[in-house]
N, C-alpha and C positions, 0 to 999 in steps of 0.2 A: 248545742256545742259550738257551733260555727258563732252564734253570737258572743258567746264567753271568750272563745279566742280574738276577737274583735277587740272585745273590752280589754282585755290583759292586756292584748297588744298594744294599746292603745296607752293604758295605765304605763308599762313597761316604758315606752315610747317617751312620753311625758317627764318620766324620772330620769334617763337617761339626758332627754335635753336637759333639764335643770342642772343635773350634778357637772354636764359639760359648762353648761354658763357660769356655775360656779368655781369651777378650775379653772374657767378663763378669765374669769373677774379678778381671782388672786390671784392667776399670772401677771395681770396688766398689772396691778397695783403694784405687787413687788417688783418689778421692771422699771417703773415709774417713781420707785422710793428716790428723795435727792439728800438722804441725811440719816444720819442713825445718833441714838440718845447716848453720851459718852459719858456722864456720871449724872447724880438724879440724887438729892436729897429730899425730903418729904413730900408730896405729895405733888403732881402736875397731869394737865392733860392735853390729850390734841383732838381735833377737829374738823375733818371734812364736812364741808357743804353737804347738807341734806341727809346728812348720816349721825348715828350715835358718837359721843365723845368715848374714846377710849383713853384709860390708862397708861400715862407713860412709865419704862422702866429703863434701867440701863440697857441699852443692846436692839430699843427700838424703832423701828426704821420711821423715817417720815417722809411726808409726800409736798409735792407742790400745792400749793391753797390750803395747807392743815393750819389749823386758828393753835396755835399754843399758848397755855396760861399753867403757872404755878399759882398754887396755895399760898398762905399766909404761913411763914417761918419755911419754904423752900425753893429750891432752884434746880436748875437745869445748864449742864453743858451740852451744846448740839454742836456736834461736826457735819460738815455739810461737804458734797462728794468731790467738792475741787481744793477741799482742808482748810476753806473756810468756818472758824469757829465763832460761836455766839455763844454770850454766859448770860441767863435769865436770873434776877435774884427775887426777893418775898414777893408775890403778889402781881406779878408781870405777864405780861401780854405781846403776844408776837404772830403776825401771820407772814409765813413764807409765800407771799405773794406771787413770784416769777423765779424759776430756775432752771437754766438750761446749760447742759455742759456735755460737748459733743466731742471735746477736747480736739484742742487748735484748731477751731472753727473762731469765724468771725462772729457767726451764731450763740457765742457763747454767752449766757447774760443772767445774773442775781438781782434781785431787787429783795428787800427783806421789811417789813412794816413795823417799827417796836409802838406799841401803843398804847403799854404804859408799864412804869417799873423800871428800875435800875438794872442797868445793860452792858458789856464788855464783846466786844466782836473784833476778832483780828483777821484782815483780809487773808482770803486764797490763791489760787491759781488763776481763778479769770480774772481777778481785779492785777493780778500780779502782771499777765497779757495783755491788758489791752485795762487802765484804771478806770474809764468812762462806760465798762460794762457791770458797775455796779455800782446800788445807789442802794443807802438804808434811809428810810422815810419815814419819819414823827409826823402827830398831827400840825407841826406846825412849823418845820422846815425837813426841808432835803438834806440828806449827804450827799456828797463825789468824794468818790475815794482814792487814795495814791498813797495801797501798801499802806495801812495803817493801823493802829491799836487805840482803838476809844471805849471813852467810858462815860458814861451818861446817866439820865433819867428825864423819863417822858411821860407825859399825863394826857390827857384830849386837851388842854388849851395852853401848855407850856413845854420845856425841856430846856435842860443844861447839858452838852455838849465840851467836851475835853478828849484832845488827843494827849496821847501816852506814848511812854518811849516806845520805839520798835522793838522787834525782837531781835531783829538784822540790825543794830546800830551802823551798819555802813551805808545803807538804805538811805533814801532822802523819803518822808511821812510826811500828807498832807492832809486834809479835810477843807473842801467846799461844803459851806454850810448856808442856805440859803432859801429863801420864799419867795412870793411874791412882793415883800415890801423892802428887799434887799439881798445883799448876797457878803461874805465873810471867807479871807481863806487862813486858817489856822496851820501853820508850820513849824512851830514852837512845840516841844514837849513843856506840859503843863499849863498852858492857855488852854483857855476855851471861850466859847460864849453861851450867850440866854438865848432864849426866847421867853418874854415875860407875860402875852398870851397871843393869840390867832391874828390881834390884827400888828403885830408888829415889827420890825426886822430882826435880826438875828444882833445882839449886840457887839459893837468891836473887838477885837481879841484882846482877853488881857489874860496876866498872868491870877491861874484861879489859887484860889487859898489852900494851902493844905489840907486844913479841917475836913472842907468841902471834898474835896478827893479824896480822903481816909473814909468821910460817910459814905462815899459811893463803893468805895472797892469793899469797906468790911462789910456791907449790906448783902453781898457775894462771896467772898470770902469767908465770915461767920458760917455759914452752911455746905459750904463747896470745900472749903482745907486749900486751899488752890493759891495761890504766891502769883499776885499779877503785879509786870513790869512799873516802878514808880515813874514819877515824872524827873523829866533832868531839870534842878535850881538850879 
């Protein structure tokens, strides 16, 4: 008897730890979410290190280092906890890198990866405090932001780069866009540049084609229903 009680106890003992590390694992995580999934057309998923990919849905929360990718023929809108938004369209890739928001901390700071797929991001609250706390990063050049609405597309040895009206037209919108083989600052709604692949600089601003910008936003737009700001001619 005395050793059965041993055992139970013991078994007892065991399960309790577990189910506490378990409610405290999905404490931290939900504590730790920096963004939740604000519309979701066909099919996407996210990604933590070391873990299964899970299904995204409207209303799902997301975490710092989550690898996010859409399916072919869908997209994702992500708000992110200081109302910075990201638009993913067909077949894109994004890892949320770095987010910290401790609100009106110096501390505060985004960094966001797009890695490949056509992309719309309008800055939030920390880029709004302080612009040099948030950088979006392609394989083959940097952003610096200042309050801005861009739209793009990125691959592993390319991207085009286009800033968009703001949404605040009283706002002055900027983009630093640059690598190691040069650097570009775009302030013009409707310019953008290239990067035409990894060894090159980012090309001089010029005024980009219409066509080119209608391919980028319907590629988004087609699946999302979503009305994003045009460029000022």
């Amino acid at each position: 008897m005395h050793r059965f009680f041993n055992t139970y106890s013991y078994s007892h003992l065991l399960r309790s730890l577990s189910l506490c590390l378990l409610l405290f694992s999905q404490d931290t995580l939900a504590n730790s979410a920096i963004g939740i999934i604000n519309d979701i057309t066909g099919t996407a998923f996210a990604k933590l290190p070391a873990e299964d990919r899970r299904e995204l849905n409207k209303g799902t929360q997301i975490y710092e280092s989550d690898l996010i990718t859409t399916e072919v023929k869908s997209s994702i809108t992500l708000r992110l906890n200081d109302e910075t938004q990201f638009e993913l369209g067909s077949d894109a890739k994004l890892l949320a890198s770095k987010f910290i928001y401790k609100k009106n901390t110096e501390e505060d700071s985004v960094s966001i990866k797009i890695l490949k797929g056509t992309f719309r991001f309008v800055s939030g609250l920390i880029a709004k405090k302080k612009s040099e706390s948030m950088e979006v990063v392609t394989s083959v050049a940097t952003l610096g932001i200042r309050g801005t609405n861009v739209v793009g597309e990125a691959s592993a040895t390319s991207a085009t780069i286009i800033l968009m009206e703001p949404d605040d037209t009283s706002r002055k919108t900027a983009i630093v866009v640059s690598n190691n083989y040069g650097s570009v600052t775009i302030d013009e709604p409707g310019y953008g540049t290239e990067i035409p692949d990894e060894f090159s600089p980012p090309s001089p601003p010029r005024r980009m084609r219409l066509q080119t910008i209608n391919n980028l936003m319907r590629s988004i737009q087609s699946s999302q229903r979503i009305n994003l700001p045009r460029p000022r001619f």
